[in-house]
C-alpha positions as CSV (number, residue, x, y, z in Angstrom):
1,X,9.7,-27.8,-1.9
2,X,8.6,-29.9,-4.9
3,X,7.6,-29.0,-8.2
4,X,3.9,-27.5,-8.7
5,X,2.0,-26.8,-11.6
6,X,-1.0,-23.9,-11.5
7,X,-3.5,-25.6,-14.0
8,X,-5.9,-24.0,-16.4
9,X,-6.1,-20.5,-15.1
10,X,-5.7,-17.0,-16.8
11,X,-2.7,-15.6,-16.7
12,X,-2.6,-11.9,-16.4
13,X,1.0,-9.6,-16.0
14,X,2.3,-6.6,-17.4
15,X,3.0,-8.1,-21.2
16,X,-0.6,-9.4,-21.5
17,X,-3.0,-11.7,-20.7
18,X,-3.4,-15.6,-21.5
19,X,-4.8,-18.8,-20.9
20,X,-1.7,-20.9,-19.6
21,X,-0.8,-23.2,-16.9
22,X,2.3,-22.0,-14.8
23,X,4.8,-24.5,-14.1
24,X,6.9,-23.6,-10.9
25,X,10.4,-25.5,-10.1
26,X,11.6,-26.7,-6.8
27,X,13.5,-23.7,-6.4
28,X,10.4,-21.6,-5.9
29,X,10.9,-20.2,-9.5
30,X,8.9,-19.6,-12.8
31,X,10.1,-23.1,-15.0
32,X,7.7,-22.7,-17.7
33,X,4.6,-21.0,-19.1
34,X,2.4,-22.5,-21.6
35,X,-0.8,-24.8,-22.2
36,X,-0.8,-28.8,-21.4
37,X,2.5,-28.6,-18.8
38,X,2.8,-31.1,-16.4
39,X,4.0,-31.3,-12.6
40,X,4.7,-33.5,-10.0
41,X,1.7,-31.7,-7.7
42,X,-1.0,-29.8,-9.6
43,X,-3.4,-27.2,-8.0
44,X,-6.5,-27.1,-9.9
45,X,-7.2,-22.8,-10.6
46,X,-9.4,-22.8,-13.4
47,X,-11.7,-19.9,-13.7
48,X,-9.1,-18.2,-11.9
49,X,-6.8,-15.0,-12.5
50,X,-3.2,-15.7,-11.9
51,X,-1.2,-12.8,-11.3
52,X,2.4,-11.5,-10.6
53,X,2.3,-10.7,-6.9
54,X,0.6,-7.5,-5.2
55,X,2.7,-5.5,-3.7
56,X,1.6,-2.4,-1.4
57,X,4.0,0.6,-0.6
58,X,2.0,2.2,2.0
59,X,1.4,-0.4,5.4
60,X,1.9,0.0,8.9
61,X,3.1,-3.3,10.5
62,X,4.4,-2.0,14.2
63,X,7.7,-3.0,15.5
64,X,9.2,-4.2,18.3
65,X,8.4,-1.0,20.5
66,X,4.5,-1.7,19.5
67,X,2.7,-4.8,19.5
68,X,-0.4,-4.5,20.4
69,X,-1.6,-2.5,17.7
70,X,-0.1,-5.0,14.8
71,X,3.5,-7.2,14.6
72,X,5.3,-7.8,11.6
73,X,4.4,-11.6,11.8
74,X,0.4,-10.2,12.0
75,X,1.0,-8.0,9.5
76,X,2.5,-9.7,6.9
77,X,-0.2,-12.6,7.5
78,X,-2.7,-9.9,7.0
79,X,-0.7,-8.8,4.0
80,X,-0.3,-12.4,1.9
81,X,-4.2,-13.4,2.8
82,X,-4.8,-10.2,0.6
83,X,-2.8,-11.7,-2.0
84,X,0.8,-9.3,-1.0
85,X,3.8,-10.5,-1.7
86,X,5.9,-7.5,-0.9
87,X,5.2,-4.4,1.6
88,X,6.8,-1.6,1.8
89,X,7.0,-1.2,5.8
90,X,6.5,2.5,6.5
91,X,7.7,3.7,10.6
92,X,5.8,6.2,13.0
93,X,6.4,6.8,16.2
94,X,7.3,4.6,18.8
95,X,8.9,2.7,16.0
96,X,11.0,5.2,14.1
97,X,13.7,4.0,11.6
98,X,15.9,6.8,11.8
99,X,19.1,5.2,12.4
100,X,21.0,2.1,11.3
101,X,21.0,0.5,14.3
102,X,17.0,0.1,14.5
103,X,16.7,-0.1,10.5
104,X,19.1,-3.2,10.6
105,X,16.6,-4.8,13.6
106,X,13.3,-4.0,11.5
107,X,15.2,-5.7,8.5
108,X,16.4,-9.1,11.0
109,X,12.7,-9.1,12.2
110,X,11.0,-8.9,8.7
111,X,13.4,-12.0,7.6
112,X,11.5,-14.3,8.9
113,X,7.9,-12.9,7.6
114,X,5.6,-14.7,5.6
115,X,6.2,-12.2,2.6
116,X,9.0,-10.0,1.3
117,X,8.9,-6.7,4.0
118,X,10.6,-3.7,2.3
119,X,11.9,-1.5,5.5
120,X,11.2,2.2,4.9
121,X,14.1,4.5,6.7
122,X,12.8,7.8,8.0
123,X,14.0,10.6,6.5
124,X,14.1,12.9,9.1
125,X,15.3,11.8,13.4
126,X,12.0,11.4,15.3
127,X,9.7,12.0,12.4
128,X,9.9,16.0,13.6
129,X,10.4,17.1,9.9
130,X,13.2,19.1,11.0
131,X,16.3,17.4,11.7
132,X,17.6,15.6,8.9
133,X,18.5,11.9,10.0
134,X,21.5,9.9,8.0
135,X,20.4,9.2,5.4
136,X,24.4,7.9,3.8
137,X,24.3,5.7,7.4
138,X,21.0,4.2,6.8
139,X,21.1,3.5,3.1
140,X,24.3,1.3,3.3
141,X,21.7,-1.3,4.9
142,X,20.1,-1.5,1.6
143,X,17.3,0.6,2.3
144,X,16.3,2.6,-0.7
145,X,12.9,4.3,0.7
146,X,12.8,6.5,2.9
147,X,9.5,8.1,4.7
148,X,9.0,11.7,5.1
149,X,6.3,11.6,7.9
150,X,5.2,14.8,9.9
151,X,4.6,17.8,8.3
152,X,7.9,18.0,6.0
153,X,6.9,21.6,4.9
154,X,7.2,23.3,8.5
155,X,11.0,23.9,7.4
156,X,11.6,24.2,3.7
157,X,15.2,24.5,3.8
158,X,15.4,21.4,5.5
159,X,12.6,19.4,3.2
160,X,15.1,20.8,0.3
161,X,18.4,19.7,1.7
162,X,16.1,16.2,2.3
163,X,15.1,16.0,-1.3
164,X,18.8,17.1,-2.2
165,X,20.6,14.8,-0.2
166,X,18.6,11.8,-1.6
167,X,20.3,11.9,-4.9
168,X,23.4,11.2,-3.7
169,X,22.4,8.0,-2.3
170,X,20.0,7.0,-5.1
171,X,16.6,7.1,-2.6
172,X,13.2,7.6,-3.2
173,X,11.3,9.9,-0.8
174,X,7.5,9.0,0.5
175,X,5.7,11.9,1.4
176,X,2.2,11.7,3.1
177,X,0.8,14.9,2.3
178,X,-2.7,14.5,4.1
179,X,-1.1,17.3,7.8
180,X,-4.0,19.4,8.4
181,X,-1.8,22.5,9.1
182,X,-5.2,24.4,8.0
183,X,-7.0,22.7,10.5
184,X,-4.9,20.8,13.1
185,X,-8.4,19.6,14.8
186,X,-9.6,18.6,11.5
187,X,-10.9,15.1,12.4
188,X,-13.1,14.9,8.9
189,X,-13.3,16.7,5.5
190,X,-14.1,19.9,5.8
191,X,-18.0,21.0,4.0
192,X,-21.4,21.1,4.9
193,X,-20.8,17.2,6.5
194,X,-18.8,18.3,8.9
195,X,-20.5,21.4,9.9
196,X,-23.9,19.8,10.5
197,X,-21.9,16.9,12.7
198,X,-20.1,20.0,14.3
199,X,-17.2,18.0,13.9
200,X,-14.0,20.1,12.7
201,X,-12.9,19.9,9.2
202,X,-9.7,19.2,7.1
203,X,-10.2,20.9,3.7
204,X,-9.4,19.5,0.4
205,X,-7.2,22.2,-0.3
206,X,-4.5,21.4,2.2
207,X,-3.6,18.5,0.8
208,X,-3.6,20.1,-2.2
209,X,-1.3,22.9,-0.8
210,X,1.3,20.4,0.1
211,X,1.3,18.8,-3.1
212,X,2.1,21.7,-5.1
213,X,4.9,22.5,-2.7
214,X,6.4,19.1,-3.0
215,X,5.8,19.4,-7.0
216,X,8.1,22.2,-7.0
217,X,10.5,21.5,-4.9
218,X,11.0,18.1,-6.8
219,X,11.4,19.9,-10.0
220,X,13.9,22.5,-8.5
221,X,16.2,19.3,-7.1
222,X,15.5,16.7,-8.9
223,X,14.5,14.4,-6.2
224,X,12.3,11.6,-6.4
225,X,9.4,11.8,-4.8
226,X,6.2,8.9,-4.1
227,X,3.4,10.8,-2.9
228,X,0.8,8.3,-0.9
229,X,-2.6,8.7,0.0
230,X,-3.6,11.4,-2.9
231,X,-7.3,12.0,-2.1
232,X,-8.6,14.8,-4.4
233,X,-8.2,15.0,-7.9
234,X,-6.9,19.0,-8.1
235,X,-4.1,16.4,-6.4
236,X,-3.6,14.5,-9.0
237,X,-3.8,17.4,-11.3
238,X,-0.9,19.0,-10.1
239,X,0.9,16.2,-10.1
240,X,0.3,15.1,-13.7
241,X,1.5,19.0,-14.8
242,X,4.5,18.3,-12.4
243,X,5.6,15.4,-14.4
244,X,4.6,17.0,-17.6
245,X,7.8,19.5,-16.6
246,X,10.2,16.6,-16.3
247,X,9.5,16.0,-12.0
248,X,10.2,12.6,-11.1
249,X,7.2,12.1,-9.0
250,X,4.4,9.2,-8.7
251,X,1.7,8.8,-6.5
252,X,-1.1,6.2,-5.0
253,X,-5.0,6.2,-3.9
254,X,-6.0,4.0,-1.1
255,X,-9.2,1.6,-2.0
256,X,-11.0,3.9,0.7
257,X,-10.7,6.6,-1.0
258,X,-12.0,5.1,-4.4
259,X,-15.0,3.5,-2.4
260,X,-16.2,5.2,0.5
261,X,-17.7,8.5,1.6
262,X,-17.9,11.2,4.1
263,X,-21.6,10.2,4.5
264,X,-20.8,7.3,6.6
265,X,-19.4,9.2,9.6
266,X,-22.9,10.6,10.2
267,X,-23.0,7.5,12.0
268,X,-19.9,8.6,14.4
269,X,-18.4,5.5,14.0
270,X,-14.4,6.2,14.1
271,X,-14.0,3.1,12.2
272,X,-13.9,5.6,8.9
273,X,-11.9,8.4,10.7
274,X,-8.6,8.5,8.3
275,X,-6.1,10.6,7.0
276,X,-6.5,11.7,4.8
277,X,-10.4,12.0,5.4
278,X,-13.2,10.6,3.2
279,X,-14.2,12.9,0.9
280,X,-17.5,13.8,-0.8
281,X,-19.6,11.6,-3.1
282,X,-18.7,13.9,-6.0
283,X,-15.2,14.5,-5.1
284,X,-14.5,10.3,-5.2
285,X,-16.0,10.4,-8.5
286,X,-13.5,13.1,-9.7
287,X,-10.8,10.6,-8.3
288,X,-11.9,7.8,-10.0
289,X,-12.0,10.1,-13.0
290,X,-8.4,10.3,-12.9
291,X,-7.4,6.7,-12.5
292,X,-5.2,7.4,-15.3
293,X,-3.0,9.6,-13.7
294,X,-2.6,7.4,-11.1
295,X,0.7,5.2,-10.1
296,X,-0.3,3.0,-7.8
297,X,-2.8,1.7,-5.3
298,X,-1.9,1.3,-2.0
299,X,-3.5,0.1,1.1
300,X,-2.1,2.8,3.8
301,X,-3.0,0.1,6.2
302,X,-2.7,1.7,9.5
303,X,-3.8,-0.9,12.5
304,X,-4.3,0.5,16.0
305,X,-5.6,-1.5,19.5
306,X,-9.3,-2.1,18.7
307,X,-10.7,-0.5,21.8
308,X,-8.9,3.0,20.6
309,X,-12.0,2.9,17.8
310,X,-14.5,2.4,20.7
311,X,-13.8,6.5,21.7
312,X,-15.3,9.6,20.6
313,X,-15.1,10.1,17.2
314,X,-13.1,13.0,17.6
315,X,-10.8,11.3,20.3
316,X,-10.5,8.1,18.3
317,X,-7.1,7.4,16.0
318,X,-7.1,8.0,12.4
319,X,-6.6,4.8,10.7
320,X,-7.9,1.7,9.2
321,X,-6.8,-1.9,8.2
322,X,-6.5,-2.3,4.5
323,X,-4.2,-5.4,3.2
324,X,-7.3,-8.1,2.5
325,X,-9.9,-6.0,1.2
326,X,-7.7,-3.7,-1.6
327,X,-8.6,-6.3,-4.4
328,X,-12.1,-6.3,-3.5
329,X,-12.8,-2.7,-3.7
330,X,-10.7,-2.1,-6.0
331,X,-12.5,-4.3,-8.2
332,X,-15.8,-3.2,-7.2
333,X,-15.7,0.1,-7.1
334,X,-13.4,0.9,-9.9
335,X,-15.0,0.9,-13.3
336,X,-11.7,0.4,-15.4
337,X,-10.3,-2.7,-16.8
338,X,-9.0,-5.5,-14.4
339,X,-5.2,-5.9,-16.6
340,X,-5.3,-2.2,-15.2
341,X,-6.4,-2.7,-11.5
342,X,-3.4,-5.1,-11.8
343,X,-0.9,-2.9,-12.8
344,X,-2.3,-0.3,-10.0
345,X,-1.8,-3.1,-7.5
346,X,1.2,-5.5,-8.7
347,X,3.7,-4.3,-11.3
348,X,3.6,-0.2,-11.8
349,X,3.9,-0.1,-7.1
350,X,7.1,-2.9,-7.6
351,X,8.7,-0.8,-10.1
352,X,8.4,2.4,-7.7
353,X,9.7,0.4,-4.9
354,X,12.6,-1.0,-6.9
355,X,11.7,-4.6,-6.6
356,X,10.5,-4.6,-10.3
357,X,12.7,-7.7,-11.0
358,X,11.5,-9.7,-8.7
359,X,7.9,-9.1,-8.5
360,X,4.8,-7.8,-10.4
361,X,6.6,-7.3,-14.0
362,X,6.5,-10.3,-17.0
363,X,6.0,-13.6,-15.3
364,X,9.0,-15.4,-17.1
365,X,11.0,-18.9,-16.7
366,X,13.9,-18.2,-14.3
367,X,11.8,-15.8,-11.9
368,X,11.0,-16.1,-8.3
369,X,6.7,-17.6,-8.4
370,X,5.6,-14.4,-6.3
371,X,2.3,-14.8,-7.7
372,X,-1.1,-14.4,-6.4
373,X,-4.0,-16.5,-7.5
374,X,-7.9,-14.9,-7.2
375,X,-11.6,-15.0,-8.6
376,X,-12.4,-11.6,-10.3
377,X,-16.0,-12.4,-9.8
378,X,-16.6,-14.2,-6.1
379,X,-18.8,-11.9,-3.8
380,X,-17.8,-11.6,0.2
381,X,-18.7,-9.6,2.8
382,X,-16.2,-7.6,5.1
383,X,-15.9,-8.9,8.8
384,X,-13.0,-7.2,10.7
385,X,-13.3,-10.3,12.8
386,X,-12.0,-12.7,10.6
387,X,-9.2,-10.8,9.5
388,X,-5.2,-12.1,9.6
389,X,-3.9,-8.9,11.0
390,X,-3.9,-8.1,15.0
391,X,-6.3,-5.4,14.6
392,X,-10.2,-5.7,13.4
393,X,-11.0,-2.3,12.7
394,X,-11.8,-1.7,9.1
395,X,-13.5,0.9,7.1
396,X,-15.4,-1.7,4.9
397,X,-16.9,-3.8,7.6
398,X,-19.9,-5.4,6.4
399,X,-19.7,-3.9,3.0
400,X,-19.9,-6.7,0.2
401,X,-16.9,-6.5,-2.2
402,X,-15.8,-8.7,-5.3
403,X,-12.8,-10.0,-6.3
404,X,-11.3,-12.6,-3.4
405,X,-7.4,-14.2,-3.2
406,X,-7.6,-17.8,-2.8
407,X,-4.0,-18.8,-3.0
408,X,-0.7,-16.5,-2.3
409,X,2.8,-18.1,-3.3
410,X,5.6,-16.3,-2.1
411,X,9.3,-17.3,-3.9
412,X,7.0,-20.5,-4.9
413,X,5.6,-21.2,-1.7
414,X,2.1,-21.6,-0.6
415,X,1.3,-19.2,1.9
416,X,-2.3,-19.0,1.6
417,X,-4.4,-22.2,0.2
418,X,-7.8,-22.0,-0.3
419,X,-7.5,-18.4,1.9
420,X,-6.1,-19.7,4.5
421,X,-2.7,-18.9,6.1
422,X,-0.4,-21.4,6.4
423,X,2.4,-21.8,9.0
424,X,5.4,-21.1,7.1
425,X,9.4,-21.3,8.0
426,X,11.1,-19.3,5.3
């Protein structure tokens, strides 16, 4: 690796935002910051944003059980052409990380990704919510996140000796909150939408059920607690009064659910059947609202085989891709300033997954160049097609967004040039 020098762009990271060129060493770190550097190879990025690295705590990258519906190598492509340079790996069934033994061979398989993979452990043995799994076994491979997938809340006293148990090892505990226990069928959000389509509903108020549990359960253990995929704002209400009480709880919004409305499945087309559903055109204003409140944005990038989508709506998988469009919506959608897009979608979700010191945070001399490079203002339109990850499937086909990644450097490596992935040997 030689030395590079990021010329003329704007700098932006969580201590502020500047015009400076960014000078990286040979060692894939941060040598210098400052105007009028020099380098032995320059890349031109004026009228440019250059950022500490994305990083999402909410993707689906399969395993070695499932790979036709994404791979690690796929996903992690997908991930750095989005501008990622750290994903938090999150398990479901076949690929369950509920043991040391397959933790330590999603953590040998992610080694060789094009971006940092953060392996998530599951926190309870075949994501059944009640069985506890080792939790003391699994975090001695390093693994400081654990997911909490099913519907944790079918046995409290095991969701508390979870939440109890994590303390002792130091771990942070992901909870989805979107199971439709009011409405198992539920296959879209539950109002007048649904019942014209004839097409069961999940209401908002399940969701909101489950996250007032958590809340509650955090505050009487003191866990820590990451809730993903809020998608209503009583949501993020309750959580904001949970934290006002001294919980130790943060929480994300997926760029779907910031963007895009229940509207769009009056077309039946599965591609927007997720989980949690899309809600109402009044209810996404409410979330954007509430930015505020928010932690994070993450992608909850859930791939599938493409044909799956083709199905009934009803009988199709819940899920979409999400890793190279997040900027774009984000940035389109959201009406707030970009510095705080940025700390939605680089430092605030690399402090939550512990990786604070080595991505998003102050770009500094002496740190790894995780950085992501992008124009705030180019226009593109979605096509599923053209995407880096296995799957094609996404919610925002053919929607125009703005805000694109044109180069991704990963411990001061070019991944992506020009947004392109490059073949990479790490």
């Amino acid at each position: 690796m030689s030395e590079l020098l990021l010329q003329g762009g704007r700098v932006i990271d969580k201590s502020g935002d500047r015009l400076a060129d960014v000078l990286i060493d040979s060692k894939g770190r941060i040598a210098e910051i400052g105007k009028g550097l020099k380098g032995r190879e320059t890349l031109d990025v004026q009228g440019k944003i250059v950022s500490s690295g994305f990083v999402d705590l909410n993707a689906y990258l399969g395993g070695p059980e499932d790979q036709l519906s994404e791979t690690i190598t796929s996903g992690a492509e997908s991930a750095v052409k989005g501008g990622y340079t750290a994903v938090v790996a999150i398990s479901k069934n076949p690929v369950v990380a509920d043991n040391a033994s397959s933790v330590k061979t999603l953590i040998e398989l992610s080694r060789e990704a094009s971006c940092e993979i953060i392996v998530a452990g599951s926190a309870t043995l075949h994501n059944d919510a009640g069985t506890m799994s080792p939790l003391g076994e699994i975090s001695e491979t390093g693994v400081r996140l654990f997911s909490a997938s099913g519907p944790p809340l079918t046995d409290f006293e095991t969701t508390r000796r979870i939440m109890e148990y994590s303390q002792k090892y130091k771990i942070t505990l992901l909870y989805s909150c979107s199971n439709s226990f009011l409405s198992p069928k539920g296959a879209m959000n539950e109002g007048a939408v649904s019942s014209r389509l004839g097409i069961p509903g999940i209401p908002t108020v399940a969701e909101e059920i489950e996250v007032f549990q958590l809340s509650q359960l955090a505050l009487l253990t003191g866990a820590s607690l990451h809730l993903q995929q809020i998608s209503t704002a009583k949501s993020i209400e309750i959580i904001s009064e949970a934290k006002s009480n001294g919980a130790l709880i943060t929480c994300e919004v997926s760029p779907h659910h910031i963007s895009l409305d229940e509207s769009l499945i009056t077309s039946f087309d599965a591609r927007y059947k997720v989980l949690p559903p899309l809600r109402s055109k009044q209810e996404l204003t409410r979330i954007k609202e509430h930015m505020t409140s928010v932690d994070a944005i993450a992608t909850g990038h859930s791939p599938c085989q493409d044909h799956l989508k083709h199905q009934a709506y009803t009988e199709a998988p819940f899920g979409t891709i999400g890793l190279e469009t997040a900027l774009g919506a984000s940035i389109k959608y959201l009406d707030i300033p970009l510095e705080e897009i940025l700390r939605l979608i680089s430092w605030s979700p690399a402090e939550i997954a512990g990786i604070g010191e080595t991505h998003g945070g102050d770009l500094v001399p002496g740190r790894p160049a995780n950085l992501t490079v992008f124009d705030p203002e180019a226009t593109w339109v979605v096509k599923g097609n053209q995407a880096a990850s296995k799957c094609s499937v996404t919610a925002f086909e053919d929607i125009e967004l703005k805000g694109l990644v044109s180069h991704t450097l990963v411990d001061g490596e070019l991944v992506v040039i020009d947004g392109v992935v490059q073949n990479h040997e790490r």
